[in-house]
Every structure is written in C-alpha cells, then in structure tokens.
C-alpha positions as CSV (number, residue, x, y, z in Angstrom):
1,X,18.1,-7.6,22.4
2,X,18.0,-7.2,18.5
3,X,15.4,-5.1,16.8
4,X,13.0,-6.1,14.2
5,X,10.6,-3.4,14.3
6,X,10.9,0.2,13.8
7,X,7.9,2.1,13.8
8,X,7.0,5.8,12.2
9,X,3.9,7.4,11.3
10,X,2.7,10.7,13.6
11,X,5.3,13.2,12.4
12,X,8.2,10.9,13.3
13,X,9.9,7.6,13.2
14,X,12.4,5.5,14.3
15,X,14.1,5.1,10.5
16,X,15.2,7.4,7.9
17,X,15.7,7.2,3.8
18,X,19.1,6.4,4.2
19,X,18.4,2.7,6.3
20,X,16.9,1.0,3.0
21,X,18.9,-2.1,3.5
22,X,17.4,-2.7,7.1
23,X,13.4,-1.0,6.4
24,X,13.3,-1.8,2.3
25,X,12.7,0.8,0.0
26,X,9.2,1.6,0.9
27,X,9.7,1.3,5.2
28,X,12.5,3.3,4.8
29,X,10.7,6.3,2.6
30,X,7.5,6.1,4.7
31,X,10.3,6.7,7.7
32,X,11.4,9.8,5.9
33,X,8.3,11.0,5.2
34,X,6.8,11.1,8.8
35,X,10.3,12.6,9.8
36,X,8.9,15.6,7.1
37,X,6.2,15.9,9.2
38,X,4.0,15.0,6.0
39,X,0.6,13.0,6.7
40,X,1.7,9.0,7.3
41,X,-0.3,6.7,8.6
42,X,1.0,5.3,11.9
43,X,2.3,1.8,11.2
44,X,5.9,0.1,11.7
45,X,8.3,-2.0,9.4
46,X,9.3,-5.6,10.1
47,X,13.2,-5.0,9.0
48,X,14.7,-7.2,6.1
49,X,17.3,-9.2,8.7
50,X,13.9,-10.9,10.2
51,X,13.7,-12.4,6.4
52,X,17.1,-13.5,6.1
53,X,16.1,-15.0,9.4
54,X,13.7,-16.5,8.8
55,X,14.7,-18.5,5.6
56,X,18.2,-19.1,7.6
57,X,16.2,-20.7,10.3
58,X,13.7,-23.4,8.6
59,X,11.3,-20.6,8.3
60,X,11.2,-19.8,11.7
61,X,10.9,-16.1,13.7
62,X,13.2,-14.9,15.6
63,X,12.0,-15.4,19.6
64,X,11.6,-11.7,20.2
65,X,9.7,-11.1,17.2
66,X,5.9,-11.6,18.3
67,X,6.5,-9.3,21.3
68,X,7.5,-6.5,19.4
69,X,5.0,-6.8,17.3
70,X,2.4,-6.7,19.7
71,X,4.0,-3.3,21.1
72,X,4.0,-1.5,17.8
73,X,0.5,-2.5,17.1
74,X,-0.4,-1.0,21.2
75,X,1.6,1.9,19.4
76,X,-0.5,2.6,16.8
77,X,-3.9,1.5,18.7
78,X,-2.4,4.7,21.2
79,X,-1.9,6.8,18.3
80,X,-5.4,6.2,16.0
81,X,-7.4,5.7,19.1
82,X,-8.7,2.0,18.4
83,X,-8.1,-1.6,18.9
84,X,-7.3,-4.5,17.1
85,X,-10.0,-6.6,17.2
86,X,-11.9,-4.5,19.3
87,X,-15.9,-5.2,18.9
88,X,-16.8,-1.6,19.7
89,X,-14.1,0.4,17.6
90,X,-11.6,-1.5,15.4
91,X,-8.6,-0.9,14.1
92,X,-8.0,-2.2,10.8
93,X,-4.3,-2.6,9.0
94,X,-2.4,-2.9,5.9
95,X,0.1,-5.3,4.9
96,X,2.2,-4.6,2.1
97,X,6.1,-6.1,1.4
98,X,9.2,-3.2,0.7
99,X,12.9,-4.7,-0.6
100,X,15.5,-2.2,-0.6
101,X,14.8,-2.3,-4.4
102,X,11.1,-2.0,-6.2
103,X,10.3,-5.1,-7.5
104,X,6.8,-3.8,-8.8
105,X,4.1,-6.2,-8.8
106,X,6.8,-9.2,-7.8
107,X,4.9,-9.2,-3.8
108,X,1.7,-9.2,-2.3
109,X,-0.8,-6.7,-0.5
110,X,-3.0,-6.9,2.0
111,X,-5.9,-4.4,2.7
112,X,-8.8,-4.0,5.8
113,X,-6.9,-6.2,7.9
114,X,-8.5,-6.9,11.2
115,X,-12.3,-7.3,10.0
116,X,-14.5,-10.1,10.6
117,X,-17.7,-11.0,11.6
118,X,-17.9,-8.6,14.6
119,X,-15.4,-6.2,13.7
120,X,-17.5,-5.2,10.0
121,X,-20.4,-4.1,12.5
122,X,-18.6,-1.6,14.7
123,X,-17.3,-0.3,11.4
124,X,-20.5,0.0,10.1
125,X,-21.6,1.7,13.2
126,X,-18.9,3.7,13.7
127,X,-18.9,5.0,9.9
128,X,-22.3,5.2,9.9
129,X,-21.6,3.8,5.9
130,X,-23.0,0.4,5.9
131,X,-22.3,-0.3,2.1
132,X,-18.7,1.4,3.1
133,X,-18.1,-1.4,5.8
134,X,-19.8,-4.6,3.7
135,X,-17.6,-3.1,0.2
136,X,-14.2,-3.0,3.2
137,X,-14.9,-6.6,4.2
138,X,-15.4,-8.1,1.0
139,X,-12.1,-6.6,-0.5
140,X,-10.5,-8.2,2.3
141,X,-11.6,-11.6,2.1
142,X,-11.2,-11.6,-1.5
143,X,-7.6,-10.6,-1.2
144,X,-6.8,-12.4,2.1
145,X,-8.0,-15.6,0.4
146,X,-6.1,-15.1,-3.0
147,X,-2.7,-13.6,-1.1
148,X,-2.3,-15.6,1.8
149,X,-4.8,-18.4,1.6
150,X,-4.6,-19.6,-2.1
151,X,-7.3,-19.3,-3.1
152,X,-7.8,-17.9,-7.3
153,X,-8.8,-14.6,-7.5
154,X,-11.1,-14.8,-10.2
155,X,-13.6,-17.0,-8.0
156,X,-14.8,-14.1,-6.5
157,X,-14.8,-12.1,-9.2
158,X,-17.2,-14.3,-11.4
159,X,-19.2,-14.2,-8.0
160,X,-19.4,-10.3,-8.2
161,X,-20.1,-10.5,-12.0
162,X,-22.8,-12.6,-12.0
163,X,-24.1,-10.6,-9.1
164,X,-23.7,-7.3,-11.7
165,X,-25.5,-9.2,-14.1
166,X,-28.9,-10.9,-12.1
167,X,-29.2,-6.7,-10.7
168,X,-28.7,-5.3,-13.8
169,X,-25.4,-3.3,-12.4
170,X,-22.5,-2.3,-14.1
171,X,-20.1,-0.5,-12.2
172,X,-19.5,-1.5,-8.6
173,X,-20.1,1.3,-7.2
174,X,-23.9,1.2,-8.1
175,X,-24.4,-1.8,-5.5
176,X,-25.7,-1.2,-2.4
177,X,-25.0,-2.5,1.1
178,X,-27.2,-5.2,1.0
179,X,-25.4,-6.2,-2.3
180,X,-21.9,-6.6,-0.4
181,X,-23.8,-8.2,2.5
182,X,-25.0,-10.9,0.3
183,X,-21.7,-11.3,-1.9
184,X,-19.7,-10.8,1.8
185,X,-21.3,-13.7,2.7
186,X,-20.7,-15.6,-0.9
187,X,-17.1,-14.8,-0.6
188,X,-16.9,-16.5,3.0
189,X,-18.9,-19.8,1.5
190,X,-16.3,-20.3,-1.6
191,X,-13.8,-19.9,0.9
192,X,-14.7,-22.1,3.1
193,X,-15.6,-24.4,-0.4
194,X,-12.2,-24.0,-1.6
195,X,-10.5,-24.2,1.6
196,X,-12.6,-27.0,3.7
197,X,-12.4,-24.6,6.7
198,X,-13.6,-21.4,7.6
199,X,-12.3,-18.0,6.6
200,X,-10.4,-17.0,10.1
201,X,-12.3,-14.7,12.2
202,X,-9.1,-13.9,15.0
203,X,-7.5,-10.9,13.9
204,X,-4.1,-11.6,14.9
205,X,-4.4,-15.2,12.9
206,X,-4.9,-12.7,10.5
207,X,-2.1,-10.3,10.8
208,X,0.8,-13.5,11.3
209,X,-1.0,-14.9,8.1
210,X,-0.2,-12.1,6.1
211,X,3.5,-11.6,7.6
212,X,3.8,-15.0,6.8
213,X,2.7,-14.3,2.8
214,X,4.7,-11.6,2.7
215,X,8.3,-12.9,3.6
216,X,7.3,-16.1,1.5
217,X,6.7,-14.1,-1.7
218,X,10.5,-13.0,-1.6
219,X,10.7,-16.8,-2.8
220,X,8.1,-17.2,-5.2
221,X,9.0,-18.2,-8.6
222,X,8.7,-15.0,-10.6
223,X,9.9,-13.1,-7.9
224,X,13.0,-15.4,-8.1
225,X,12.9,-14.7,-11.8
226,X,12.5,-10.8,-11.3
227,X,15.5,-10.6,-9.1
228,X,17.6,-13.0,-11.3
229,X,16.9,-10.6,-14.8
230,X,17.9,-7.8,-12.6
231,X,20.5,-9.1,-10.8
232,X,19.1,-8.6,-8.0
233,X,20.6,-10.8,-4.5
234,X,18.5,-13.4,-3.5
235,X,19.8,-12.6,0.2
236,X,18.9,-9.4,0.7
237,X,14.8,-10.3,1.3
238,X,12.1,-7.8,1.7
239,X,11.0,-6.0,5.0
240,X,6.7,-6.1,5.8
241,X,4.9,-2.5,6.2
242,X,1.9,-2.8,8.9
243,X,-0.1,0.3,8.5
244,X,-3.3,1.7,9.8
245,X,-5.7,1.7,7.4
246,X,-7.2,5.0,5.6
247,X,-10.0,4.9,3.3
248,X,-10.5,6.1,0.0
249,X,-14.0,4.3,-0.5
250,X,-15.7,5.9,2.0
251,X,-18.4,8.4,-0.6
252,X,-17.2,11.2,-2.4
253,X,-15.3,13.1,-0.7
254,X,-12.4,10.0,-0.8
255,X,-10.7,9.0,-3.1
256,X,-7.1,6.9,-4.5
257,X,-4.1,7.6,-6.5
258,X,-0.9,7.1,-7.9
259,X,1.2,10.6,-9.4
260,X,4.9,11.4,-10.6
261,X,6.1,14.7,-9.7
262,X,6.9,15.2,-13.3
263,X,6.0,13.1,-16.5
264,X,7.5,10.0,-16.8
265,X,7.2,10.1,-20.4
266,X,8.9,13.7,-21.6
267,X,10.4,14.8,-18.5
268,X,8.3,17.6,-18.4
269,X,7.7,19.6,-15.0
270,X,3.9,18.7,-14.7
271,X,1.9,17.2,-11.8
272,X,1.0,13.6,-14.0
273,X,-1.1,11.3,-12.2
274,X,-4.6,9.5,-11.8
275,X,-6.7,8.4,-9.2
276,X,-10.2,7.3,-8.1
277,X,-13.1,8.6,-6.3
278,X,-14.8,6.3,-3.7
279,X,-11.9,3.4,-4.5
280,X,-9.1,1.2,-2.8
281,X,-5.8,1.1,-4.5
282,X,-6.4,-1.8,-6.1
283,X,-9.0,-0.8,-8.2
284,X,-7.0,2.4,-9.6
285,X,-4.6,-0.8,-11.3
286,X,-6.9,-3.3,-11.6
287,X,-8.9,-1.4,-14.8
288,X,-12.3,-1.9,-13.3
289,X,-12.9,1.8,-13.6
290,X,-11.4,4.6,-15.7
291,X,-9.1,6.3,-13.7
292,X,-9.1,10.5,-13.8
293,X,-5.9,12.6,-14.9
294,X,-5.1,14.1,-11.6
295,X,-5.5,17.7,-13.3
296,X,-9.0,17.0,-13.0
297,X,-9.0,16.8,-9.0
298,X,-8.4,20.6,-8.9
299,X,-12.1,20.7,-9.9
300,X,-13.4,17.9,-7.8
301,X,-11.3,18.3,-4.7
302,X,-9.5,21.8,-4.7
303,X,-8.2,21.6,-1.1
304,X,-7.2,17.6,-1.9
305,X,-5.4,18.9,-4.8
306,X,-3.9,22.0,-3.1
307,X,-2.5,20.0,-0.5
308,X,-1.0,17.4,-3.1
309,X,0.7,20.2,-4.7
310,X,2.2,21.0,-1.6
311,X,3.5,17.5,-1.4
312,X,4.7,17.4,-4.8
313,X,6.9,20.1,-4.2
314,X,8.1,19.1,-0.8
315,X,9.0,15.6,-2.1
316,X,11.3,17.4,-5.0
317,X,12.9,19.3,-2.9
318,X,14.1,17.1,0.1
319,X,14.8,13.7,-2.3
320,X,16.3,15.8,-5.1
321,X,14.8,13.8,-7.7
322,X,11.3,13.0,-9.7
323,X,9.1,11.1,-7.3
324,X,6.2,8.6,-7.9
325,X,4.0,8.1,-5.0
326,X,0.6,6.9,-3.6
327,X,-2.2,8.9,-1.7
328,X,-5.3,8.1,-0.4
329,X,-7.6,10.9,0.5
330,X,-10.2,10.3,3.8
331,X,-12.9,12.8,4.5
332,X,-11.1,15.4,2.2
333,X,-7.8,14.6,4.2
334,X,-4.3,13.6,1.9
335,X,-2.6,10.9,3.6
336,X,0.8,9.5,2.2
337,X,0.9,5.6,1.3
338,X,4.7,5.8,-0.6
339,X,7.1,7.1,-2.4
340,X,9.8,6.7,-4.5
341,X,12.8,7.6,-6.9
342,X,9.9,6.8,-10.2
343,X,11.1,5.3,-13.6
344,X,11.4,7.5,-16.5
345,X,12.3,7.1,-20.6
346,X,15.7,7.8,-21.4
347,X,14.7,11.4,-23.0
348,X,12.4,12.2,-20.0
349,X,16.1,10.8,-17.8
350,X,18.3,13.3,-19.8
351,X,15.4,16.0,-19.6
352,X,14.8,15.9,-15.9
353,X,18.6,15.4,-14.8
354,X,19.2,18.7,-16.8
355,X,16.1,20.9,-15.3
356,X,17.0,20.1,-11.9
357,X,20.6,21.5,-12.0
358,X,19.0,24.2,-13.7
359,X,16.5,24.6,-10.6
360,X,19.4,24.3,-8.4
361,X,18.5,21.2,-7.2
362,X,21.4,19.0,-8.0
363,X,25.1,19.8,-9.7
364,X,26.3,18.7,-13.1
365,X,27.9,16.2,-11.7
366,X,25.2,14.3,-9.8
367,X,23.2,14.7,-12.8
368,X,25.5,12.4,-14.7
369,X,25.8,9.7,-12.3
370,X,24.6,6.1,-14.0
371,X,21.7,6.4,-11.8
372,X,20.2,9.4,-13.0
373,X,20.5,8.0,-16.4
374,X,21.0,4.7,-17.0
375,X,22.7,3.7,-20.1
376,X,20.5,1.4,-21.4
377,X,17.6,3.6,-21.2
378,X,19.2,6.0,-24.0
C-alpha cells in the first residue's frame, strides 16, 4: 500500500529535511524540527505524489487516502488529548500548502479548523475565554469562506468595520465577546447570502474542503504565473500540512511572529523579527496592527524570548544557514509553525556566507555555491 501521509510533531516524525520532494518545503522542515526535539505541533503532511495524483486522475484521491487520513488525525487527537468534532473538548486544526519550493503568498491557509456551532462552546468552556473562542470562530469563517468557499474577503471586513464604527472601536482587540458573537453570527448570514446555503457545520466537510483548496491552488492562475517567472515545474505540486492548532490570541501572555536568525537586510548576526501580542498569524501580515521588533519581547516575555533565542541558535547550527521562521507563543509556551533557508540582499548573501565559515559553520567552498549567493542578487 502506498503512503500519502507522514506524520511528525511530539519530538519525532516519520520525515526528515532531506524528503522535500515528497513532504514540500515546509512538511519536510516541520519533520526536521520535531526530529530536534524542538516544540511542533503534532500534525502530518499529505505528500506532493497525492497532488500529482490527483490532477493525473480527473481530480480524484487516491482510494487509500481518506483512511489514512482519518488515522493521523486519531494520531494527533492521542497526542493533544481531544477530538475532532468533539462537543465536550475539540480539537481544532490548521491547513496550510508546502511545495518543495516557497512560493510565498502563491497558496492558501486555513486556521481554527474544526469549529462550529457546538464546537465554539466547548472552547469557550474549556478556555474559559469567551471573546477568545467567538474572535477563533470568526477568523475561521471569514477565512474558510474566502479560501475554500469563494467568497471576497472584504465582505466581512466591511462587516467588522462598520461594527468598529457604530461602537466607537478602533482596534480589534477592544471588542468584546458579545462583539464577535454578534459579527460571528453576521459572518455566517453573508455566507449563507453569498453562498445560498449554510456555512458547513461537519468538521470533516470541513477538513476535505480545505484539502481540496489547497491542492487546487497549485493551479490557480498566479500561482501558474509564479512558477512560470521562476521556472518553477508545473508537475512537482504542493504537499498539505494539517496541524493542531496553538493560539497566539488567547490574552497577553500569547502572542505571533515571524524572525530571521540574522538581518535580511545587512547580513548582520542579529535576532530581527516582529510579532504580535494576543494575534493569529494573519494579522502580523495583514497590517491591521503595528507589529513589535522582536527585541522588544525580551521586556514583555523574557522566558518567550529566552526560549526563542535558544531556537535561533539551534536552527543555525543544525541547517547551517540564516533561517526565517514562524512561532506562536500559547500560555507563555514557544511552539514552532516553520522554517526555512530565508531570502537575503545580495550584500547581506556575501556578508552571511563569509561569517558563517568564519564561525565554522560551513567551508569556503560551500559558501560559494550559487545557492548561497545567487548571481543575480549581486
């Protein structure tokens, strides 16, 4: 029996960095990460073949597929200690796409996976952060809806603007739970408006919907474009990430970021970053709120930033090269979303390659390969 699914997470997985072509960049480094024994969300990586697959086959999964799905997802419900779908304590997922080469903002994301009706309760409960729960479920249906469903993203932010407005807030973080109750509910109407059915309540619906998006963004127009001005094969499709969730919105002591192990501008060995308190990814890129330098975390979370350092350094070390990665921190805890060789200017290139055979990190010779520093870059 082929396999499609390889899971990690939990100090170890069934990939490594070096399987890129089968797990995608990003499956393939969360792999090597949980092998480090650093802090990765359990999840598992639908491989790259099942994409080929899939647009081999008139868009159709392979047979075996669904059932190893189901028993990574039992993996992770063993692991995290909840169940998807469950009414009294719920797991919740991401869904994010990973070809064996970034192809930044080219594919689609989906975050809080698994809520509905019932589920946004129990998390409620089991938080004991109503406005934390309401804010979750929100974020998903606005995303669900725009990724998988079609529906404009900018509907349901004119719905949260006018909301600002009548309340007299500005940022979202100022709105309370009966604020995302109310606009929860807004989001599911213009749905349902837009859609002329109701915004799907069964979790797994859920989960194969965003599969689904995924693999069928590798064919979008401007990924097609991407890959074309890159040179990029349209045959070697993109791999899905299902992860549990971890929450950076969850009050004060959470929070969301993206760092380089170094400046991506100079070269210069500096932890360079930003991130968010009480945020989701999405709102660190989406310029809602000023993001912080990550220098100023030290102040605001010492152990956060402590353990980031640790990271930082660890990531160097073992890939040899500047990294750029994501975290999320959860109740003061640093979990590991990606990471990956980061893009640099061509003096930051020649400034980097040089320090890290200095540091004993790499030889002269590694440090002139092509892709250390690309030509076109000087």
């Amino acid at each position: 029996m082929a396999k499609w699914v390889y899971n990690f997470g939990d100090g170890s997985a069934e990939g490594e960095a070096s399987m890129k072509n089968l797990l995608g960049g990003k499956g393939a480094n969360l792999a090597e990460m949980s092998n480090l024994g650093l802090p990765v969300p359990p999840g598992f990586t639908i491989t790259t073949d099942v994409c080929t697959s899939f647009y081999e086959n008139d868009n159709n999964y392979p047979s075996d597929l669904a059932d190893q799905v189901k028993s990574s997802i039992s993996t992770i419900e063993k692991t995290v200690g909840a169940v998807f779908g469950d009414e009294q304590n719920p797991l919740l997922v991401s869904v994010r796409s990973g070809a064996r080469v970034s192809m930044p903002g080219m594919m689609d994301t989906v975050l809080n996976l698994g809520l509905n009706d019932i589920t946004v309760e129990a998390l409620a409960r089991n938080s004991g952060d109503e406005r934390f729960a309401y804010d979750s479920y929100r974020r998903f249906i606005q995303m669900y809806s725009d990724v998988v469903l079609g529906v404009e993203h900018y509907l349901f932010e004119e719905l949260l603007e006018i909301h600002k407005e009548e309340n007299g807030f500005v940022l979202d973080t100022e709105l309370q739970a009966e604020d995302w109750k109310k606009l929860t509910q807004d989001f599911k109407d213009k749905a349902e408006e837009e859609l002329g059915y109701p915004f799907p309540q069964d979790v797994n619906e859920q989960l194969w919907g965003a599969i689904d998006a995924v693999f069928g963004s590798w064919m979008i127009e401007r990924a097609m474009v991407y890959r074309r001005l890159h040179n990029i094969p349209h045959t070697w499709g993109t791999a899905v990430n299902v992860q549990s969730m971890v929450f950076g919105n969850m009050g004060d002591d959470c929070a969301t970021g993206v760092a380089f192990t170094r400046d991506p501008a100079n070269g210069e060995k500096v932890f360079y970053g930003e991130y968010l308190i009480n945020a989701q990814g999405e709102d660190v890129v989406a310029g809602i709120r000023t993001p912080n330098p990550i220098a100023q975390l030290k102040e605001e979370m010492p152990k956060a930033h402590a353990d980031l350092e640790a990271v930082r350094k660890k990531l160097e070390k073992h890939f040899k090269d500047m990294q750029d990665f994501e975290f999320t921190v959860e109740d003061g805890k640093v979990w590991m979303l990606q990471t990956r060789n980061a893009k640099r200017t061509g003096f930051a290139a020649v400034r980097i390659a040089v320090d890290l055979v200095n540091e004993g990190l790499i030889d002269a010779k590694t440090a002139l390969q092509k892709r250390r520093i690309p030509a076109d870059d000087l």
